[in-house]
N, C-alpha and C positions, 0 to 999 in steps of 0.2 A: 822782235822778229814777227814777221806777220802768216809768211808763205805757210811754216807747217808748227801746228802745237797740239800738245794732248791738254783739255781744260779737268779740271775739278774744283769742287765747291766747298769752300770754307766749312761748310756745315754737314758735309756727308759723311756715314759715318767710315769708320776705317776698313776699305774695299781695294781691291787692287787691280789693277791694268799690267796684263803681261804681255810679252809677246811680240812687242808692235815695233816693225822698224821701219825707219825712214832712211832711204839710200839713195846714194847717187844723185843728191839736189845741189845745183849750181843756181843759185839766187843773188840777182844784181840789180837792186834799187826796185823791189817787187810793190807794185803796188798791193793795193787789197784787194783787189778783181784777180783772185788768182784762179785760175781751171782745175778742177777736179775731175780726176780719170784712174781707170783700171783699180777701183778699190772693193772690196771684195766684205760680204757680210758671210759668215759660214757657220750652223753648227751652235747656232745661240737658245738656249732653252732655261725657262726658270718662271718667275715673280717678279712683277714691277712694280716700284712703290710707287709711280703715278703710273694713269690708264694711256700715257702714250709710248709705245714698244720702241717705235724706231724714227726718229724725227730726220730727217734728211731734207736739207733748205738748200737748193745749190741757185747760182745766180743765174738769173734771166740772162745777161746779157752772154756767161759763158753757163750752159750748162753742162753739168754733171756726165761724163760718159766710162763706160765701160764697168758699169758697176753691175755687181753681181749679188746676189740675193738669197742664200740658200739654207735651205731646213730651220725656220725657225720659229719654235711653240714657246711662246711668252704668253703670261696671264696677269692680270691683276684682279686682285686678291676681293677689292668690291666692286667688280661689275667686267661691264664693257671694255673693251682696249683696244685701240683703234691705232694708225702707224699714220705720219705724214711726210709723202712726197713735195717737192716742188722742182721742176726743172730737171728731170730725171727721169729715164726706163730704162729699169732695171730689166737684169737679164733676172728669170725666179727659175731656181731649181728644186725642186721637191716639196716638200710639206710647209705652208707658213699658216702660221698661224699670231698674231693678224695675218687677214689676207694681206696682199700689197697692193698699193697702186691701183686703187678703183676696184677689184675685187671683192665679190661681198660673203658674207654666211651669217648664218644665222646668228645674232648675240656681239656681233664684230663687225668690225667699221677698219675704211681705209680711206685715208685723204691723200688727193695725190694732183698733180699735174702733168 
């Protein structure tokens, strides 16, 4: 299955993913140029064990829409932490921390398109 999956890494240590559902998909010979829309970041605050908070890669050819962006103070732990867009504007609600999407401050970095 291509269209929708939650990944994890062999070697991470035992963390968990709640929450998350996927509804209402009718998927017929999907290629891998699939569109991403209406997805929603909310409410995320902590430590990251690498310095990238929020990597978001959506495709040139279909990009990313309806995505939404809100309150979120992430740190890592030695230094800098920087977020990466591609193909994507985000709607940003309230406090981020990375900034988002070309956004800057002092000590924090944002890459984005």
């Amino acid at each position: 299955m291509t269209g929708v999956r939650i990944k994890s890494w062999p070697a991470s240590l035992h963390k968990v993913a709640t929450d998350i559902h996927f509804e209402d998909i009718m998927m017929n010979n999907v290629p891998l140029k699939v569109k991403i829309s209406k997805v929603s970041y909310k409410n995320i605050k902590g430590t990251r064990f690498t310095p990238v908070a929020i990597k978001l890669i959506c495709s040139k050819t279909f990009p990313c829409e309806g995505v939404e962006i809100a309150n979120i103070n992430l740190t890592w732990t030695k230094g800098n932490i920087t977020s990466i867009y591609e193909s994507v504007t985000p709607t940003i609600i309230g406090t981020q921390n990375p900034p988002i999407c070309g956004a800057s401050a002092p000590g924090v970095a944002a890459v984005g398109s």
